[in-house]
Structures are given as structure tokens and as C-alpha cells.
N, C-alpha and C positions, 0 to 999 in steps of 0.2 A: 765243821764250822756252822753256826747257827744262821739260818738266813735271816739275812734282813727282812723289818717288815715295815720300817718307817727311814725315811729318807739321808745318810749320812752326811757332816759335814767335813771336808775333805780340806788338809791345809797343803797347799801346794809349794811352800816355801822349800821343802826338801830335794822334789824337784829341780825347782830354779839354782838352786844351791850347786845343783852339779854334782854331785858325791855319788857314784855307783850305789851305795846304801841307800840313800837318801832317795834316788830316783825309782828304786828298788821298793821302797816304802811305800813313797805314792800309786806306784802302780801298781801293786795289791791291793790297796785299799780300792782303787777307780774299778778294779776287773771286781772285784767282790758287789759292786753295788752296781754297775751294768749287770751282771749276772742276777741279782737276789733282785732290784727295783728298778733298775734303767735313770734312778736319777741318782743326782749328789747335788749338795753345797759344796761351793767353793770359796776359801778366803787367801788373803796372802797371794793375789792371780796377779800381781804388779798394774793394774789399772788404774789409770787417774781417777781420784773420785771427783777434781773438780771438772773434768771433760761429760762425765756423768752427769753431776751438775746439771751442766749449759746444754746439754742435749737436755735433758729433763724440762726445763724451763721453758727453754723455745719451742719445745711440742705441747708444752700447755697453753701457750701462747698461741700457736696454730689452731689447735681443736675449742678455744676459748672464741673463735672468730665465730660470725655469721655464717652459716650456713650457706650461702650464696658465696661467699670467699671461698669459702671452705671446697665450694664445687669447682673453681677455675683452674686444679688441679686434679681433676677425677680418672681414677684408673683408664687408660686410653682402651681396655677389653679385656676380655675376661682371663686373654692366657699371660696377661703382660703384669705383673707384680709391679705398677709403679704408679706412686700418686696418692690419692683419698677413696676412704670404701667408709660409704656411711654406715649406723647402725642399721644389722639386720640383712646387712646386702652380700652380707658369707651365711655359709650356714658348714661349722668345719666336719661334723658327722657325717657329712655327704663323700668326703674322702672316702669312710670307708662303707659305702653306699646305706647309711643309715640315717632314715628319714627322720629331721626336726625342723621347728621352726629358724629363722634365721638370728645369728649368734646377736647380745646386748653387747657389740662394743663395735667403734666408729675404729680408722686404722689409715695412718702412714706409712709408706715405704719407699726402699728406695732398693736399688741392685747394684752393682759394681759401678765405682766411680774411676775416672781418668782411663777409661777403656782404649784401649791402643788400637790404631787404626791400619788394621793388617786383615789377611784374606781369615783368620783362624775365626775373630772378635764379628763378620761382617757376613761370611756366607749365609745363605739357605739356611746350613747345616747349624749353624749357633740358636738359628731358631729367635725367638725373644728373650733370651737370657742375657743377652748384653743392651738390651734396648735402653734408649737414653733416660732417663730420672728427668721426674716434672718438677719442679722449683715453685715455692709460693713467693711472689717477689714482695713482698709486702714486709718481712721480716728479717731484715738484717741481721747476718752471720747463723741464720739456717743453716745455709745451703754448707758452709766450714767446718760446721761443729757435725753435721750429720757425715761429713766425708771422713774427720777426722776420726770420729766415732767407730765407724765401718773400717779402719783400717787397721785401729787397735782390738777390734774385736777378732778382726783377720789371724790375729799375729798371735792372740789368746788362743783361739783352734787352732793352729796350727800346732801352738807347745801341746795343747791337749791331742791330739790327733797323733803325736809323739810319745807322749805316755800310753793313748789308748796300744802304739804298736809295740812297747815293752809290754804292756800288759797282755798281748795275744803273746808273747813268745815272736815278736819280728825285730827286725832291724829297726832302731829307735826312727829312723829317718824313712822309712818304709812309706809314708803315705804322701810326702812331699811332692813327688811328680805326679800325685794325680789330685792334690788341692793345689797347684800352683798357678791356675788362671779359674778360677773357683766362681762357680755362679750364686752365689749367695745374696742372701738378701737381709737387709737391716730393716724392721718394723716397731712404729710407737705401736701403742694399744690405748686407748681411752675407753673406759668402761662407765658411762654413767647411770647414775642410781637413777631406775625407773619405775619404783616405787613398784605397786600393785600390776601396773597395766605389763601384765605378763603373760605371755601362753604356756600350755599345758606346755612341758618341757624345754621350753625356752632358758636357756643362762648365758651366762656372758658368754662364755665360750665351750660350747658341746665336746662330751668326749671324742676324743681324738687322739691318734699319734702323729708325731710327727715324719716328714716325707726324707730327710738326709741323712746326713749324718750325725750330726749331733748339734743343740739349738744350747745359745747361751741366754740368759734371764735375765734383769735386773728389773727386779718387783716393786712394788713399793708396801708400804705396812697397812691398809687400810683392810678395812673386811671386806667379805667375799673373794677369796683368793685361791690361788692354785692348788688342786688337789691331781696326786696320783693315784691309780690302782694298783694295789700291790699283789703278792702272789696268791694270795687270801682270797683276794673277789673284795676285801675295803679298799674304802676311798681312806686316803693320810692326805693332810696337810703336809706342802712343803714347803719346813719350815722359813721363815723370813730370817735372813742375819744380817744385822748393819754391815752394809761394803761390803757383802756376799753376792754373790751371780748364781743359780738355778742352772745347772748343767742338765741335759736330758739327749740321749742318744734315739737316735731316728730309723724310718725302717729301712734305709739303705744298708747301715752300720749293721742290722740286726742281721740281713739277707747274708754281709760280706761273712757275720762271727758264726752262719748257720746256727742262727736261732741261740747261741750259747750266750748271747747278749740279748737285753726284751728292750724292743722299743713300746716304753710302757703306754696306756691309756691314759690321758690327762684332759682334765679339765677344768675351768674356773668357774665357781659357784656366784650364784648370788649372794649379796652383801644383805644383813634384816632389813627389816623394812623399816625400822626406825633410823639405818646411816644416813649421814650425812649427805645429804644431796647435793652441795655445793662442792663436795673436794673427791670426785669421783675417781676411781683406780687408776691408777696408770703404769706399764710398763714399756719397758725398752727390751725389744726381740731381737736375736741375732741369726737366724736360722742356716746355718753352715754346710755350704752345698759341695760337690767337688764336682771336678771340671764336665761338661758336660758330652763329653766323649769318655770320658773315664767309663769301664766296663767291670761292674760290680758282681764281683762273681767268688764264692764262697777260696776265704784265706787257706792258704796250706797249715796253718797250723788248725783250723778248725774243721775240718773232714772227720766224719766219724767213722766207728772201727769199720763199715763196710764201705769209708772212701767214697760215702753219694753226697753230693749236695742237696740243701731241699728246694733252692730255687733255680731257675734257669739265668743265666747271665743278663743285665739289663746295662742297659745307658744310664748313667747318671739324666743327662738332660731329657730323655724321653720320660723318665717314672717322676719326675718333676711337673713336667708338664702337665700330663695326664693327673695327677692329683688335681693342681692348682684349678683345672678347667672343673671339676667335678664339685669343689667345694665352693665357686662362685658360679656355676648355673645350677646349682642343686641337683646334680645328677646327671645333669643334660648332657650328651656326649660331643667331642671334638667337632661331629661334624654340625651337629645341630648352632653351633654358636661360631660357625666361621662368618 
């Protein structure tokens, strides 16, 4: 089979359909483009486009405020995913300790909503992954549309995380008890055009891979957008499709398939210098985490013929952490930013 070298769109209706064939379908195609590119297009994923919508609007409506609004929500520290990060104040290259200027784009987020009030959600041990989400009270049916958001996005990995385990050769239901209280986190993206005043390697967002298991997209069509690196050493566009999502598999997922899955390099370019300065990028990030006691350690069906793993077993919530801290103090280590 020829490998991919540009990003497939994948329809997932066979899938949902239920039909042994059908499920069969999809899930060759999804293991052929984790294997050959680490990404896909998705369509036919059952998402509302109008809950997309109203998330869409109310984050342009958010990063459209004052800058001084805009701060009364600011990341509470560097290990906590929740709140506002202005332009510049990530730099995502530094995950994988390569030194650049800090990333052109401003960012919301938020992490699990209606977290239950039990010893598992609350110890030590949970760390910051369930920490409470900062609210800008200023805009009515925010705070609804980004819960509802996050919960269908929830439900979408999950069917995905279901095909990925027909596509290893597992039990379709295999990864359910270990995303079932899931640390994941939902992020707008605002990318504004900053014309000229740029540094030697600075762009929206520096190469990088992602830290989970696998991140959902929804892009928008303007220039300067997402590219991956494929097996090649190019950079591909991937590509936009009306009511498509941008799937990409993360380096958790890649650690569990022993490398037989790539969590690719990606990044998003500058937009020319002639766009539009007034209707700057925006996307909606899902990045899909599994529980963070979950213990990531190479799947039985992907052991090679001498039976070794290539990595040693991690935490979900510690290889989380340790990214996040790296790519918002640029390097700086755990202890330097307690």
C-alpha cells in the first residue's frame, strides 16, 4: 500500500452506522493515516454545526474585548491549563526543548466541567487537572456553550478512541475505562495578523507535537493555517473542509502503538502580509487526555517480534504536566516556577 504523503479525509458515517463492515472500513482507513501521517479529516462525526457556531462567536466576542477584560481571567500558573494566555506568553517548541520566540496567538481554555466532589477529583494526587475553570462574567451563555461544547467533543473521542482500538486489533471498547474521568482540556485559539513586526522564527504556533492522545480541530478557512510534516521531512497543508474537524493523534497514543502510530510535527504558519488584519484565525482545540492515573505502556498487540517496548510506562497525568510546564516557562523546569 502506498503511504500517504498528504492528509486524508476520513467519513465516519460507516462507523456510526454499526455494521461489522462498515466499522471495518473506517478503521483501516484511521490505522493507515496514524501510521503513514498521524493526521485525518473527519466529516459525517454527528456534531452540531450550530453548538460550533455559538462557541465560535462567543470566543470572538471574548478575544474582541480590551485587553484589561481580557486579563481578569488570566491563567492562575503556569501548570494549570485555565483561563487567558496572551500573545506570545507560550512558546509550544519548548515542549520538545527547542528554542523560539514566543508563539502569535492569544488562547482560552478551560478543563473538565461539573467535576464531582470525591477523594479521586480532589487529592494531591489529581494534581491540577481538575482545577476549577475561570469564567469571564461579562458574556452571557459563555460559560454553557463552552461546557456543552466540551462534552460533545468528550463523546466524539471516545467513538474515536473506539475505532482507534478496532484499528490496533483490541476490543472495540478497550480504552473506555481508562478515558472515563478524562483530564482533557478544550482551547479557543486567536491568531492575529501581526503584519511585519515579527522575529526570526516566530509563527503562530511552532512546531510541535501534541502531548495525548489524540486532539480534535475545528479550523477556520482564512490563511496561515495548519500544516503537518509528513514522512518526507515536507510540510502539507491540512486541508480545510466545511463541517470537518482536524483529527491528530498525540505522543501518548504513539508511546501506547510503540511508535507504529507518529504523533506528527505540526504547526501553523503565518498568514501574507497582505491578509486581512481585521478577521484574524480562529480555531476551536479539543485536546483529549485520558485519566490521569491511567498507566501508558506499549498495547499487546503492538510489541515487536523481540517483545520490547520502546518506552518505559508513564502516567497519563505526570507526562501532561511536565509538557504544559515547559511550553509556558520556556524550558524552565518544575521546580524553577513552583
Amino acid at each position: 500500500m502506498t503511504k500517504l504523503e498528504h492528509v486524508p479525509t476520513i467519513d465516519l458515517a460507516p462507523y456510526f452506522e454499526g455494521t461489522e463492515a462498515g466499522k471495518k472500513q473506517v478503521a483501516q482507513a484511521v490505522d493507515q493515516a496514524c501510521k503513514d501521517i498521524g493526521f485525518l479529516v473527519i466529516v459525517n462525526h454527528g456534531i452540531d454545526e450550530s453548538l460550533v457556531d455559538r462557541v465560535y462567536q462567543l470566543s470572538r466576542e471574548f478575544f474582541n474585548q480590551p485587553m484589561a477584560e481580557k486579563r481578569k481571567v488570566d491563567r492562575p500558573r503556569p501548570d494549570m491549563v485555565r483561563g487567558y494566555s496572551a500573545v506570545a506568553e507560550e512558546s509550544l517548541s519548548y515542549s520538545l526543548e527547542e528554542a523560539a520566540p514566543g508563539d502569535l496567538k492569544e488562547s482560552f481554555s478551560i478543563g473538565p466541567v461539573e467535576v464531582p466532589d470525591d477523594d479521586y477529583h480532589s487529592l494531591d494526587v489529581a494534581g491540577p487537572h481538575f482545577a476549577p475553570n475561570v469564567w469571564p462574567q461579562n458574556i452571557p451563555g459563555f460559560e454553557q456553550a463552552y461546557g456543552e461544547y466540551f462534552a460533545a467533543m468528550s463523546d466524539l473521542a471516545r467513538s474515536l478512541m473506539r475505532i482507534f482500538a478496532l484499528s490496533l486489533d483490541l476490543d472495540e471498547f478497550f480504552f473506555d475505562d481508562k478515558i472515563d474521568k478524562e483530564i482533557s482540556m478544550l482551547r479557543t485559539l486567536s491568531y492575529p495578523n501581526v503584519g511585519d513586526k515579527i522575529e526570526p522564527g516566530q509563527m503562530r504556533a511552532g512546531a510541535h507535537s501534541d502531548y495525548g492522545s489524540l486532539t480534535i480541530v475545528r479550523p477556520d478557512d482564512s490563511p496561515g493555517g495548519l500544516q503537518a510534516c509528513n514522512a518526507k521531512g515536507d510540510w502539507v497543508d491540512v486541508p480545510y473542509v466545511e463541517g470537518g474537524f482536524a483529527v491528530n493523534i498525540g505522543d501518548l497514543m504513539m508511546r501506547w502503538t510503540n511508535d507504529q502510530w507518529i504523533s506528527t510535527l505540526h504547526r501553523v504558519v503565518n498568514p501574507p502580509l497582505d491578509a486581512n488584519a481585521e478577521h484574524p484565525r480562529q480555531s476551536i482545540v479539543f485536546f483529549h487526555q485520558p485519566n490521569y492515573d491511567a498507566i501508558i505502556e506499549c498495547l499487546p498487540s503492538c510489541l515487536g517480534d523481540d517483545g520490547e517496548a520502546l518506552y518505559p510506562p508513564v502516567s497519563s497525568g505526570d507526562h501532561l504536566k511536565s509538557k504544559f510546564v515547559k511550553q509556558t516557562t520556556f524550558g524552565g523546569s518544575k521546580t524553577e516556577v513552583a
